[in-house]
C-alpha positions in Angstrom: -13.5 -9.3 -14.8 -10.2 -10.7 -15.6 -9.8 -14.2 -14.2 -7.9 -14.7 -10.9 -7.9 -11.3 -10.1 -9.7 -9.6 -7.6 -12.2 -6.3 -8.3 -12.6 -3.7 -5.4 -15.9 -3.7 -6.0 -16.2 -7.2 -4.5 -15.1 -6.0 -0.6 -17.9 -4.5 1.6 -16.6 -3.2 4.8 -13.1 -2.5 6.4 -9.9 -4.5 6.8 -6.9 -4.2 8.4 -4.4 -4.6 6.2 -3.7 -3.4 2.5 -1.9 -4.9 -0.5 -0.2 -2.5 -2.9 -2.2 -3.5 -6.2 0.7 -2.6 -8.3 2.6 -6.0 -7.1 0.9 -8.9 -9.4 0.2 -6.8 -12.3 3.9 -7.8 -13.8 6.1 -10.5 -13.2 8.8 -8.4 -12.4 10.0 -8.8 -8.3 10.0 -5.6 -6.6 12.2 -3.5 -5.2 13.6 -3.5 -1.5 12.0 0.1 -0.6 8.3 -1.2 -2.4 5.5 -1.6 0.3 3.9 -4.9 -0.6 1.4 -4.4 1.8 0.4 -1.8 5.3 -1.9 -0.8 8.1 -4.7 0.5 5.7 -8.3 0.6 5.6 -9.7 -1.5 2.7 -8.0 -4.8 1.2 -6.5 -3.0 -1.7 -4.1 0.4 -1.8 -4.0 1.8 -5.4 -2.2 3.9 -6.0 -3.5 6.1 -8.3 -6.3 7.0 -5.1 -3.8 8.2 -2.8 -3.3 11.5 -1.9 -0.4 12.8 -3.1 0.6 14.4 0.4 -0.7 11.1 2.0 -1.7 13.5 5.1 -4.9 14.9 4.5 -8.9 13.6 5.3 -9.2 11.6 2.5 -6.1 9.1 3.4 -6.9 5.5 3.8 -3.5 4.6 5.6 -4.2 3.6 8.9 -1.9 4.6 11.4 -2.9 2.4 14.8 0.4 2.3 15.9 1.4 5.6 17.6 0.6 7.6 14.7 2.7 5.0 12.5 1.6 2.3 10.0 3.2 -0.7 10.1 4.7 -1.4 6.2 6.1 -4.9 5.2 8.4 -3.9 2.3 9.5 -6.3 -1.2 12.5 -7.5 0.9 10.8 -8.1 3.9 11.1 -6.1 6.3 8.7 -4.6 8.4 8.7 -0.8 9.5 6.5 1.4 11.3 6.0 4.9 9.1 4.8 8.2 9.8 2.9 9.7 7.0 5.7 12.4 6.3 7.6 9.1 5.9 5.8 7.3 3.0 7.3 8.8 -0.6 5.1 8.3 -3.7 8.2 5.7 -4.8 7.2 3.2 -2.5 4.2 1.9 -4.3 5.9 1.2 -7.7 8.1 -1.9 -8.5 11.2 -0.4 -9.2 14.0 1.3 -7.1 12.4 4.3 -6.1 11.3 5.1 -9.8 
């Protein structure tokens, strides 16, 4: 293991909440539209585990608030999504790329 970074491997359990792994792994500040972190159910979202349709059984997204999760984005803001929502652009660094 890399120092000061964190291994999946190393969570047992659930949590509430989600950080997008991708953010850390430059040092280049991300985009307005990138989720930095979301209702989800383990401490970590990577992205390459994701379904690509976001919507099927497999899905770790959490969505606890009236079939939304809440999403804080890379300029802030906090918005509740509906899966059909969340594009696979949202998890990268750059604008939409």
């Amino acid at each position: 293991m890399v120092p000061h970074t964190w291994a999946q491997e190393m969570v047992v359990g659930k949590c509430t909440y989600g950080y997008n792994n991708q953010v850390g792994l430059d040092r280049r500040r991300p985009a307005v539209d990138t989720i930095m972190v979301m209702d989800y159910s383990h401490w970590a979202i990577d992205r390459d585990e994701l379904s690509p349709e976001f919507n099927d059984d497999d899905s770790d997204i959490a969505l606890r608030h009236s079939g939304r999760a809440n999403a804080l984005f890379g300029d802030g803001s906090v918005r509740a999504l509906a899966l059909e929502e969340i594009r696979d652009g949202m998890w990268t660094l750059g604008p939409a790329d």
